[in-house]
C-alpha positions as CSV (number, residue, x, y, z in Angstrom):
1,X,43.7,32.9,-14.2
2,X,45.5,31.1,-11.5
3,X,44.2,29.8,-8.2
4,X,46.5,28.7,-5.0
5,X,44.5,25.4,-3.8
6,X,46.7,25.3,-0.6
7,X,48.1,22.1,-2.3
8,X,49.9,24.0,-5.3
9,X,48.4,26.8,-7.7
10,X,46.5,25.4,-10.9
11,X,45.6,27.6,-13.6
12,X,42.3,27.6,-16.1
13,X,42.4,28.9,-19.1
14,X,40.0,29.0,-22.5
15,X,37.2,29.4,-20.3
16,X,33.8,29.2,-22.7
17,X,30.2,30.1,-20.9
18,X,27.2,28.9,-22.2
19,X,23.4,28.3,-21.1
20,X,21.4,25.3,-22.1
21,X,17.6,26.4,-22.2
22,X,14.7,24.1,-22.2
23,X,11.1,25.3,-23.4
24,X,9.9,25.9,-20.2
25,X,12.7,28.4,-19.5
26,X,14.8,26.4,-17.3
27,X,18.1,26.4,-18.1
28,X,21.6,24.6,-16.6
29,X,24.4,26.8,-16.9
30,X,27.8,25.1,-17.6
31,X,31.4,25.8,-17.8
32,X,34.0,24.5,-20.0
33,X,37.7,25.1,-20.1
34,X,41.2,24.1,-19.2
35,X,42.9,23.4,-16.3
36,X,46.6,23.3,-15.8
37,X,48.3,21.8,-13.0
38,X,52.0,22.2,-12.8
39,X,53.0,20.7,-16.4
40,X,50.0,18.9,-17.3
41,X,46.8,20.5,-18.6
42,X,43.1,18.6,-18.2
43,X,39.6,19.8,-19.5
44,X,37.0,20.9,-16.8
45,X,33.7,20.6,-18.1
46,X,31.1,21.9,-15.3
47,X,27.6,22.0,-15.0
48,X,25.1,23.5,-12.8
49,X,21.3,22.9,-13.0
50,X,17.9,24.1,-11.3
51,X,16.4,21.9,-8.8
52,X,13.8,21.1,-11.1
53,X,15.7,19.5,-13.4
54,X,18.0,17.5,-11.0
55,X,16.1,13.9,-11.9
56,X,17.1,14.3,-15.1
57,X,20.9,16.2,-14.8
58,X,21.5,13.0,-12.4
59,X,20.1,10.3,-14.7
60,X,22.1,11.3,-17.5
61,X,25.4,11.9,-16.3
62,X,24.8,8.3,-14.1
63,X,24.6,6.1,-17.3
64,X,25.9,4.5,-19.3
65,X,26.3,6.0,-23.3
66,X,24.4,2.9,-24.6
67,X,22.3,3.1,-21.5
68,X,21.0,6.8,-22.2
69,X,21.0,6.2,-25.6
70,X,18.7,3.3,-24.9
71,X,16.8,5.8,-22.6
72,X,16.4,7.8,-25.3
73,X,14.8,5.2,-27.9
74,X,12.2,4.2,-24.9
75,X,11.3,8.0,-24.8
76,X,11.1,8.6,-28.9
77,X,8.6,5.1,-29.4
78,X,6.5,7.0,-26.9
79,X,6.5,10.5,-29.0
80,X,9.0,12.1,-26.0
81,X,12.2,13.8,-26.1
82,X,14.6,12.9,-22.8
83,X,17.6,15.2,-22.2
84,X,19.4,16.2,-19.2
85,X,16.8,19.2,-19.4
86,X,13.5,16.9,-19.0
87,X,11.3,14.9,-20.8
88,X,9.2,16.9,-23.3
89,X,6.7,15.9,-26.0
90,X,8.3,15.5,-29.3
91,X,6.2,15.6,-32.6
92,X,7.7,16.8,-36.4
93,X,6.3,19.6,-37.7
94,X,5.2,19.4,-41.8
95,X,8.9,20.1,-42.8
96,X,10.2,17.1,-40.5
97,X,11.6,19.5,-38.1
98,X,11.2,18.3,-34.1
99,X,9.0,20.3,-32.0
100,X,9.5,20.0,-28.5
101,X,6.6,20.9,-26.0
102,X,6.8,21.6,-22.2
103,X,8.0,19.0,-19.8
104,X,5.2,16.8,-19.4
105,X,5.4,16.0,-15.9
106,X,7.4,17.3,-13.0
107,X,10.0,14.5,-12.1
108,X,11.8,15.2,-8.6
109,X,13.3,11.6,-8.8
110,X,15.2,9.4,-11.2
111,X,12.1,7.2,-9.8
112,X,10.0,9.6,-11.6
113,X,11.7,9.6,-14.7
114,X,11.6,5.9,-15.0
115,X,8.0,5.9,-13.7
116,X,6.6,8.3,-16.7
117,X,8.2,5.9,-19.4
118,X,6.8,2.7,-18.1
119,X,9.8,1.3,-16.6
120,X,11.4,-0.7,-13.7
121,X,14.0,2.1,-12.1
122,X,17.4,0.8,-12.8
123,X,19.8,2.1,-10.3
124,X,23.1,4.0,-11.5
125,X,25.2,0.3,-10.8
126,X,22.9,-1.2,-13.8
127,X,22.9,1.4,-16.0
128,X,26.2,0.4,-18.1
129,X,26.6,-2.3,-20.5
130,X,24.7,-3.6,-23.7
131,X,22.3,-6.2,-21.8
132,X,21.5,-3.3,-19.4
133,X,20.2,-1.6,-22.7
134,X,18.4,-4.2,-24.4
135,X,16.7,-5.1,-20.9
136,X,14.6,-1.7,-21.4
137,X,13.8,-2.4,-25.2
C-alpha cells in the first residue's frame, strides 16, 4: 500500500495483525510490518493499548532489557507475572504449567507499578544498565 506523506510516498508492506489478550479481557492491539522509503525498507512495529493498561505499556517499552528483565524476577519472587498487559498472580498448576489470575491491582501510574512490588519508582533515565538492575534485587 503506498502513502504520499507530503514529504515523499512510503510504502508498507507484509502487514501482520494481531491482539495480545490478558485474563481480564483487555487486550493491546499491534501492528507489524514493513515500511519502504524510496530504496530502503525498515520494520514498523506498532502498538496500541487500553488506558488501563497504559502503566504498564509505558514501563516496559521505557527500560531497559536487563531492567525489565530485572522487573520481572522482583515480580516472580513475589508469585506475580509483569507484562506489558499488567501484573497478575502467577502460581503452577500440578503439571508445572503457569496460571495467571486477574490483575491484582489497578495501576494508573508507573508509580503504581513500582508501589505494588515494594519498590523505590525508578524513573525511565535509570532504568538501563546492569547496576540499575541489581539495585532492585
Amino acid at each position: 500500500r503506498c502513502c504520499d506523506t507530503g514529504g515523499g510516498a512510503f510504502q508498507v508492506a507484509l502487514p501482520v495483525g494481531s491482539r495480545a489478550r490478558n485474563s481480564s479481557g483487555n487486550h493491546a492491539v499491534s501492528y507489524m510490518g514493513i515500511i519502504r522509503i524510496g530504496d530502503k525498507h525498515r520494520r514498523i512495529d506498532m502498538k496500541a493499548y487500553p488506558v488501563e493498561l497504559h502503566a504498564f505499556a509505558l514501563l516496559y517499552f521505557t527500560g531497559g532489557t536487563h531492567f525489565n528483565r530485572g522487573m520481572r524476577l522482583v515480580a516472580r519472587r513475589r508469585g506475580l507475572s509483569l507484562s506489558d498487559l499488567g501484573l497478575r498472580s502467577c502460581v503452577k498448576d500440578g503439571n508445572g504449567e503457569k496460571v495467571k489470575g486477574a490483575n491484582i491491582a489497578p495501576c494508573w501510574t508507573e508509580h503504581d507499578v513500582f508501589a505494588l512490588l515494594d519498590l523505590e519508582y525508578r524513573p525511565p533515565t535509570q532504568r538501563q544498565n546492569a547496576a540499575d538492575v541489581r539495585s532492585l534485587c
